[in-house]
Every structure is written in structure tokens, then in C-alpha cells.
N, C-alpha and C positions, 0 to 999 in steps of 0.2 A: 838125410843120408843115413848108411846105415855101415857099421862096420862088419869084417872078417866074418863075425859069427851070428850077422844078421841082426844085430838089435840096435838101436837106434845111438848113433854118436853121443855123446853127452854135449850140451846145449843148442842141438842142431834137429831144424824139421824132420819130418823123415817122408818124402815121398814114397807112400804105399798101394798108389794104385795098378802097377806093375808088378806086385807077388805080396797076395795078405799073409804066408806062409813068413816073411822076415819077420813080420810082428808074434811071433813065438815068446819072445824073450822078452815081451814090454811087459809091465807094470806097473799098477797095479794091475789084476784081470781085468777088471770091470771095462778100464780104459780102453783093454787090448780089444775087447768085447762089443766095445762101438766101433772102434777103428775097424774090425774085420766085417763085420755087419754093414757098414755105410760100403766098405767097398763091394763085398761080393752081393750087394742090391744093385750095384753098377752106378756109384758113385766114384767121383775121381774126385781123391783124401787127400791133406797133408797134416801129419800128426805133429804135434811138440809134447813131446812129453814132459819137458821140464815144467811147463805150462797147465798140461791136461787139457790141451785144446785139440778137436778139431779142425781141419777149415775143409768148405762143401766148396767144391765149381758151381757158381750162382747160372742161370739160362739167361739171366738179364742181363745183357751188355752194360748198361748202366751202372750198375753195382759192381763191388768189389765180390770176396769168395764171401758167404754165407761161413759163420762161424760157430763151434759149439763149446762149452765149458764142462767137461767132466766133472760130477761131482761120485767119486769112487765111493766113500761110504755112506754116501744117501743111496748110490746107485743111482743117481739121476744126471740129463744132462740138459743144460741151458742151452737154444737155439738161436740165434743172433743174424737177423738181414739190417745193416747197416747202411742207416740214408748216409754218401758217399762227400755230402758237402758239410764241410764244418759249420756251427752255427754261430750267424756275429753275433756279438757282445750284447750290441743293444736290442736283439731282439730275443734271447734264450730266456728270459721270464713268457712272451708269448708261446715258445716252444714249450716250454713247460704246461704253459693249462691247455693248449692242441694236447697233448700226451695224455694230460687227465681226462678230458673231455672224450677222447677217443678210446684210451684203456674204459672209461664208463660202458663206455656202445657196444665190447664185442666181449665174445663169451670163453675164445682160443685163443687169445693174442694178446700183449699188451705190450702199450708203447712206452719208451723211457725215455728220459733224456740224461745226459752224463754232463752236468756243468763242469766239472773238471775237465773232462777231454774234450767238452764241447760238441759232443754227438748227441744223436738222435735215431733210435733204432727199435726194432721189432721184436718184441722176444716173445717163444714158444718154450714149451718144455716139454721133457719124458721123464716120468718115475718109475720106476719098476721096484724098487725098492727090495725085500727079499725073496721076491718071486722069481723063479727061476723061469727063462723065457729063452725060446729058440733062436738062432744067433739070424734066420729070414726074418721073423716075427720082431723081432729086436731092430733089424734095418727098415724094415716098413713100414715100423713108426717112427724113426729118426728123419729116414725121409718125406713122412708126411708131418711132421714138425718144422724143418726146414722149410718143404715146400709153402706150408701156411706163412710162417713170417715172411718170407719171397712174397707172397702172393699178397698180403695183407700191407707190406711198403709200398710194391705196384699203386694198390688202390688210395692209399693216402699219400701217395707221391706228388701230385699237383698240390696236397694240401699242406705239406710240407714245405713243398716248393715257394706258397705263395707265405705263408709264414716266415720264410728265413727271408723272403724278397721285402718283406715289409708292405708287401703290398695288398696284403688281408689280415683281419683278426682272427683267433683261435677260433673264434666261432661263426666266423663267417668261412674258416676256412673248413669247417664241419657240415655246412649248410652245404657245402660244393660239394664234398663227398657222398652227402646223405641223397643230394639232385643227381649224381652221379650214378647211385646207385640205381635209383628211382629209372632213369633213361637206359642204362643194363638189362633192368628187371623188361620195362617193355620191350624191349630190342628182342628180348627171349620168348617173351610170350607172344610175339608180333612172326616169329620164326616156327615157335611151336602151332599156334594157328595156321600158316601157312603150310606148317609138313602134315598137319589133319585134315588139311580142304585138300591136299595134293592125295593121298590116301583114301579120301570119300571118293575124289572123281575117279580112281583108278580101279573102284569094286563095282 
């Protein structure tokens, strides 16, 4: 919410995707400067500024909103897709080496676990650091940060799944994802073959 003169309540979200123009008065910039880039890419935003978080509307019904953490004097901002089920007790040491074993494998993303909160989630990131950067240029890669951790849960979602079920090890639950990918990758090249034979017969 925002008051009278348009800047954000003190300890309250502020839904901004109905006029990036309230956010004039937030602070730091840097903050105000993702907040209005996420929205005018056509992102639906809620700011806490007490916090310096964003939060993104996820595409995945599954998931909760897609989270971000300002960092105003790095200039940089943490991306956050949160697997949506707590993790039990007895099985968050196997969550943990799934997370090592998976941050190993990919080269944008890595996986974390929070034994404290007992989650399990996807983080990407943006630095721009003292580069001054255009406020579309700036959203375009927020959202393509976001969109990677989204997309990067998606694909380790059963392997998560089958981790907190207790019903696979960390590395059997890596072996699903790496098959998984494996039957993707054909699927694709079994589709692109198919649109080059449909092509040949058509000349």
C-alpha cells in the first residue's frame, strides 16, 4: 500500500503493478530501479521495502510468487523460485548433497537449502554493479533471471520431490533428472527431424 503522497507505508508491501509512477519516493534508487523495470517489462510486482525484496507472479501454479533480494550497494539482486514443500527432518542432510550435487551440474543456477527455514530453492542473480544500465535492459534481465530459476525448479522438481519423499537418494535423484533430460533432448531432435523431412517434401 502506498500513502497520500505515493510512497510506500512504512512496514507494508506495496502493490506496484497498477502505476510504477508511486514508486518516485522509494529508496534506495537502486531498489526503486528494479521495482520499475520488473514492472514496465510487464511483470506483476509487490515491493517491501522495509525488507528490499521483490516478489514476481510465478507462471507455475505450483509454486508460490518467485522472489528477489536487493542488494542496493552491490547493485545487485538475488532471484529466488522456492520448492513450495518444507523439508522433513530426517531427510534435509539428503537435501543438502541433491543441492551440491545439482549446483555442480549447471553453470546459471544454483540450488540451496536453508536448514533453518527448512527450504529448498533456486537462486539466480543480476550484478550490474556501477554500470549504468537502461531501466528495459535492466528488466530483461531480471526477468530472465527469474525466469531461469522457475525454469531450473520445474526441471529438478521430481528430483526434489522424490528426495523429501524419501523415496530416492541425492544421486539417484540426479540420475532421474540427467534421464530426464536425455528424453527432452530426443523429444527435440525427433521434432526437429520431423520439421526437416516435412520441409524436404514440400520443395
Amino acid at each position: 500500500m502506498t500513502n497520500a503522497s505515493g510512497a510506500p507505508e512504512e512496514g507494508a508491501s506495496s502493490g506496484i503493478s497498477r502505476s510504477y509512477v508511486q514508486l518516485d519516493a522509494v529508496e534506495p534508487a537502486f531498489l526503486r530501479d528494479v521495482a520499475i523495470s520488473l514492472v514496465l517489462t510487464g511483470h506483476d510486482v509487490d515491493l517491501d521495502v522495509d525488507v528490499a525484496t521483490v516478489e514476481v507472479a510465478s507462471e507455475d501454479a505450483r509454486m508460490g510468487d518467485l522472489f528477489g533480494v536487493v542488494r542496493s550497494q552491490a547493485r545487485s539482486v538475488s532471484c529466488y523460485a522456492v520448492y513450495p514443500v518444507p523439508i522433513p527432518v530426517a531427510h534435509r542432510q539428503s537435501a543438502v548433497e541433491l543441492a551440491v550435487r545439482a549446483s555442480d551440474a549447471e553453470f546459471d543456477a544454483t540450488i540451496e537449502v536453508d536448514l533453518a527455514a527448512g527450504s529448498i530453492a533456486v537462486r539466480t542473480s543480476v550484478t550490474v554493479g556501477e554500470v549504468e544500465i537502461p531501466t528495459g535492459a535492466l528488466g530483461g534481465l531480471l526477468g530472465l533471471a527469474f525466469a531461469t530459476a522457475e525454469q531450473q525448479l520445474v526441471r529438478y522438481w521430481p528430483a526434489i520431490e522424490a528426495v523429501l519423499s524419501g523415496s530416492a537418494s541425492a544421486s539417484d535423484a540426479m540420475a532421474m533428472v540427467r534421464e530426464n533430460d536425455r528424453l527432452e533432448l530426443e523429444a527435440e531432435r525427433a521434432e526437429l527431424d520431423r520439421i526437416l523431412e516435412a520441409r524436404r517434401s514440400d520443395s
